[in-house]
C-alpha positions in Angstrom: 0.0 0.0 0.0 1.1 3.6 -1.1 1.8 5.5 2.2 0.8 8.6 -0.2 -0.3 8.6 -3.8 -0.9 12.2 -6.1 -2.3 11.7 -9.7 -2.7 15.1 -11.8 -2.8 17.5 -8.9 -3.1 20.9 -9.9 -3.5 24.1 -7.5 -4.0 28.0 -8.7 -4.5 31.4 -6.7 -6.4 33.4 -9.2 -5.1 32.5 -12.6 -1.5 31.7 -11.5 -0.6 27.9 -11.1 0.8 27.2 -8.6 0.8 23.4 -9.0 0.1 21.5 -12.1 0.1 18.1 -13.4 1.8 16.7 -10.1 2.1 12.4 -9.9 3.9 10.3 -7.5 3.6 8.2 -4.8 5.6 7.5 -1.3 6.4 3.6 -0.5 6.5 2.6 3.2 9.6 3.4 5.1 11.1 5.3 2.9 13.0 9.0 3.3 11.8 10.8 -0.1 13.2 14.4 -0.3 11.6 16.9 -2.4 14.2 19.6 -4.1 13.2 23.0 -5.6 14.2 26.7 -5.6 12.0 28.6 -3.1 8.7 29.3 -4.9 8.8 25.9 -6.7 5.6 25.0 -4.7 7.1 22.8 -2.3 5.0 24.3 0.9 1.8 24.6 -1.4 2.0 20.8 -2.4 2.5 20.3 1.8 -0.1 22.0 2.6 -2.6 20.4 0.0 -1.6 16.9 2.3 -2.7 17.8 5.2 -5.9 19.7 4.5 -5.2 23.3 4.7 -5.5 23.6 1.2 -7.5 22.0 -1.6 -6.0 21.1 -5.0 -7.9 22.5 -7.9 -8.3 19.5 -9.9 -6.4 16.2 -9.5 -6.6 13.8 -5.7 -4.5 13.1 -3.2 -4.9 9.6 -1.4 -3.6 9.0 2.3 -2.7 5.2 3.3 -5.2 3.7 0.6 -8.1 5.8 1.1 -10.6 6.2 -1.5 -13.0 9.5 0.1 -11.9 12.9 1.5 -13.5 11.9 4.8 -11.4 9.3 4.9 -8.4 11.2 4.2 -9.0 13.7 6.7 -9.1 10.6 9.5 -6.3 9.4 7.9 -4.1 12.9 8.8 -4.0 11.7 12.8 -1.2 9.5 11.4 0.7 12.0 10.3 3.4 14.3 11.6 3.7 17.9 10.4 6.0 20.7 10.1 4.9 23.1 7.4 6.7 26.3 7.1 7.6 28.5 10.4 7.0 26.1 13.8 4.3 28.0 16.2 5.8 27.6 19.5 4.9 30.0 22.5 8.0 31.7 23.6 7.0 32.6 27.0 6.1 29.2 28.3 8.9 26.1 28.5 9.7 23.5 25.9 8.0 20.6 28.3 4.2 22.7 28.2 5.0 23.1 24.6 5.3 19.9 23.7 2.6 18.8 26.4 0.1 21.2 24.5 0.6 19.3 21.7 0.2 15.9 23.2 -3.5 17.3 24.6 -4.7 18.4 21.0 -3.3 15.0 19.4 -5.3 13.3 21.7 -2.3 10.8 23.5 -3.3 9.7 27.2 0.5 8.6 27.8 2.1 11.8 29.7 5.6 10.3 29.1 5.3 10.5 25.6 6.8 14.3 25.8 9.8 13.1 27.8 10.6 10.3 25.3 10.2 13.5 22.2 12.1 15.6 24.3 14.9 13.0 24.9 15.1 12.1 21.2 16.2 15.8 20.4 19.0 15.9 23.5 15.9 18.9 24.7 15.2 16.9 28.4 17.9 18.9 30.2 15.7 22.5 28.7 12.5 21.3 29.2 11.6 23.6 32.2 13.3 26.5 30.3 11.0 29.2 28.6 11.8 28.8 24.9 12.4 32.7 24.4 15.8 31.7 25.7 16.1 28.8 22.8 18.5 29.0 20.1 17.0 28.6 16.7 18.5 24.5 16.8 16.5 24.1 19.4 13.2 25.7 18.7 13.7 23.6 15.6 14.5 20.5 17.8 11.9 21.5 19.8 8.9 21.9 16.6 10.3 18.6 15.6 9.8 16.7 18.9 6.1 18.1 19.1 6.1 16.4 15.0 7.3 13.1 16.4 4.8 13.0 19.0 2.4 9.7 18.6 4.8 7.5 16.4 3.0 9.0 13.0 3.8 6.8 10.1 4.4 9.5 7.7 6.2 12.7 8.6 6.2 15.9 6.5 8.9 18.5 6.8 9.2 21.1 5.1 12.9 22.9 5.5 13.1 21.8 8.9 17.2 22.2 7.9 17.3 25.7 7.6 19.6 28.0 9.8 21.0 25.2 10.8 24.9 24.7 11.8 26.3 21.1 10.2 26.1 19.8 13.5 22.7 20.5 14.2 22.1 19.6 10.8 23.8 16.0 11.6 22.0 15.6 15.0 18.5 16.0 13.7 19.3 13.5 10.8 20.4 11.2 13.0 17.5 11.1 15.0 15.2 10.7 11.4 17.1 8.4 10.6 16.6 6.0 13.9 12.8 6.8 13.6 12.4 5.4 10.0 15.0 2.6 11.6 13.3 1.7 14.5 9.2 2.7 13.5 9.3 2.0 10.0 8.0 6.0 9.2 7.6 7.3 6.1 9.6 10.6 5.5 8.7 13.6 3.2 11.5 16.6 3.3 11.7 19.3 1.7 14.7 21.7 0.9 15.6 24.0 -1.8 19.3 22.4 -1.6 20.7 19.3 -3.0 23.5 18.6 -1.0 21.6 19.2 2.1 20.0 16.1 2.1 21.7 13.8 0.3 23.2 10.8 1.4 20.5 11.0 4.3 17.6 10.4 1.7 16.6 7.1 0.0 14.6 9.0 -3.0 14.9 12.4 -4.9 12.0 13.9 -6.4 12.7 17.5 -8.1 10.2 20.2 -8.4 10.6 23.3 -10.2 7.9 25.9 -11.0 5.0 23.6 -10.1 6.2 21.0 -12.3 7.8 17.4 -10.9 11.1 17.6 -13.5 12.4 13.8 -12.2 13.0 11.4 -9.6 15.1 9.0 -8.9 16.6 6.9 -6.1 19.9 7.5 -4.2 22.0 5.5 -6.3 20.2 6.7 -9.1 21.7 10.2 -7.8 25.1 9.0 -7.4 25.4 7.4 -10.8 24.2 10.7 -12.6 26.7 12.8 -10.9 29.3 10.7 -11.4 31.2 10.7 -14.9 29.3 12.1 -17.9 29.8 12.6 -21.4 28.7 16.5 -23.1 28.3 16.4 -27.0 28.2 19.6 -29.2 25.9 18.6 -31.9 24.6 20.8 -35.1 21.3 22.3 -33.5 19.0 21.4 -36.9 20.5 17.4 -36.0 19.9 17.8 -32.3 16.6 16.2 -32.0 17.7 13.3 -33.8 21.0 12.6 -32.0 18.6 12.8 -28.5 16.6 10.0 -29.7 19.1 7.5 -31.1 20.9 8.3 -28.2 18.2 7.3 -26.1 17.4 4.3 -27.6 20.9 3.1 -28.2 22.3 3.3 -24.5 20.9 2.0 -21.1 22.0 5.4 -19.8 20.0 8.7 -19.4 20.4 11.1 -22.2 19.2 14.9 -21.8 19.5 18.2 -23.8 20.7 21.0 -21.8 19.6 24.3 -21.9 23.2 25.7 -23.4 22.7 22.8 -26.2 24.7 20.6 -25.4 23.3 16.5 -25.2 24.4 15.1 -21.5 24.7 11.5 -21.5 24.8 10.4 -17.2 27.2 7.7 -15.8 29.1 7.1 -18.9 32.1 4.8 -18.3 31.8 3.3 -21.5 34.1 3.4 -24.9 33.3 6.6 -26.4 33.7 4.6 -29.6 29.9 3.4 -28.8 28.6 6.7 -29.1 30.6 7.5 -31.7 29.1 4.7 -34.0 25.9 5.1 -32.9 25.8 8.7 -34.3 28.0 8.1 -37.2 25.8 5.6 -38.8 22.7 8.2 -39.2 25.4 10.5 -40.2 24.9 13.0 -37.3 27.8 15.5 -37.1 29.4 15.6 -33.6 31.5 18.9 -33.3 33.0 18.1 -30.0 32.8 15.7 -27.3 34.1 16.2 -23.4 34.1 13.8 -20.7 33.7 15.2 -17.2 32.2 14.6 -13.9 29.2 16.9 -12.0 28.5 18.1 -8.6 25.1 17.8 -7.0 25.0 21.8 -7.6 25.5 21.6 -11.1 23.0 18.6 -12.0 20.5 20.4 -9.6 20.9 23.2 -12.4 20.1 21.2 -15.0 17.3 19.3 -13.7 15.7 22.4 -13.0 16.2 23.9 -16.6 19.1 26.3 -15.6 21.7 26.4 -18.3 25.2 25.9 -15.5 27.4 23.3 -16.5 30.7 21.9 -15.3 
């Protein structure tokens, strides 16, 4: 069963889109992080989930379910942290957390200890949070998120204004949850090398449209040695598809014009013949590797290249 499954979702404000056309779906235990420049529509597609918005055409279906009403009783099984956490700065980090555990609903008053202790927060729990730094206000929003065991978590930036270390703490403690609970995560972040290595799936979002996904190793393969071709631009369309059918590799035409073939570690020789025999003209060929920056670029349709 699909922890979360989107066909066609669309939103607009007005007559902008906002979202359009947006498909995928979240497998069980998984940590799927969704990358996109801010105003991609990361937050908007967040909201949508839980309820606080509505999409304008498409559905959205929560563990299975087949009706809004059974969507919306499917959201106490989920943990969210959408945009800016609401805390209250002049009370301490154990009432805040404990105000959240009497609007979820959970009869067990050491479940705050446990969130607080998951976050290294139990020896500031009786401190008013005015007195917080912003790691732990963010430590703190996420303990109140982990409350009840929900099986799917949605966070959007919880990353930023981070140090590295803070960074590295609160990954560590995701990481133990989808170990130890089997959670589903959904994390946004409008920079690549942020999260990875710490998620198991990539999907990329630009300008309300999903531009790919891919696994981890997926990732690592694509930013790992690739071959740029200068073709003719009247025999460019051509050389994309033979390309593409010819090699078990993927094949993409940058912005600048230039046809990216991901993960090559092949004899050029392949390519060469491949192209030669439909008698497509290849003005220059380069072999180089590319940084997670660089191939967030060009998933995204900017026109930076190594």
């Amino acid at each position: 069963m699909d922890i979360l499954r989107a066909i066609d979702v669309g939103k607009q404000f007005g007559h902008s889109a906002v979202l359009e056309h947006i498909s995928f779906s979240l497998s069980p235990g998984r940590i799927y992080a969704l990358v996109g420049n801010n105003g991609s529509g990361k937050t908007t597609l967040f909201r949508l989930i839980m309820g606080l918005s509505f999409p304008t055409h498409g559905s959205l279906s929560l563990f299975g379910c087949q009706t809004a009403h059974d969507n919306e009783r499917a959201r106490r099984r989920i943990g969210a942290l959408i945009e800016n956490p609401i805390l209250y700065e002049n009370v301490s980090g154990f009432q805040n957390v404990n105000n959240i555990r009497h609007l979820k609903g959970i009869s067990d008053r050491n479940a705050v200890d446990e969130a607080l202790h998951k976050f290294n927060l139990q020896n500031r729990k009786r401190l008013p949070i005015r007195h917080y730094s912003m790691g732990m206000k963010q430590r703190l929003a996420l303990a109140c998120t982990l409350l009840g065991n929900p099986e799917l978590l949605l966070l959007d930036e919880p990353l930023n204004g981070l140090d590295p270390s803070g960074m590295r703490e609160i990954e560590t403690t995701l990481l133990n949850t989808v170990r130890d609970k089997g959670t589903t995560i959904f994390i946004s972040s409008h920079y690549l090398k942020q999260l990875y290595g710490f998620a198991t799936d990539y999907i990329f979002i630009d300008q309300g449209h999903i531009v790919g996904s891919m696994t981890s190793s997926e990732l690592e393969r694509r930013c790992d040695l690739c071959v740029y071709l200068a073709i003719p631009e009247g025999e460019r369309g051509a050389a994309l598809k033979i390309l593409s059918r010819t090699l078990d590799h993927d094949v993409k035409l940058l912005e600048n014009g230039e046809i990216c073939v991901y993960g090559f570690h092949d004899n050029l020789n392949v390519i060469n013949n491949a192209l030669n025999r439909e008698r497509i003209t290849i003005n220059s060929v380069r072999t180089i590797g590319i940084s997670l920056e660089d191939y967030f670029f060009q998933m995204i349709g900017g026109n930076r290249t190594c």
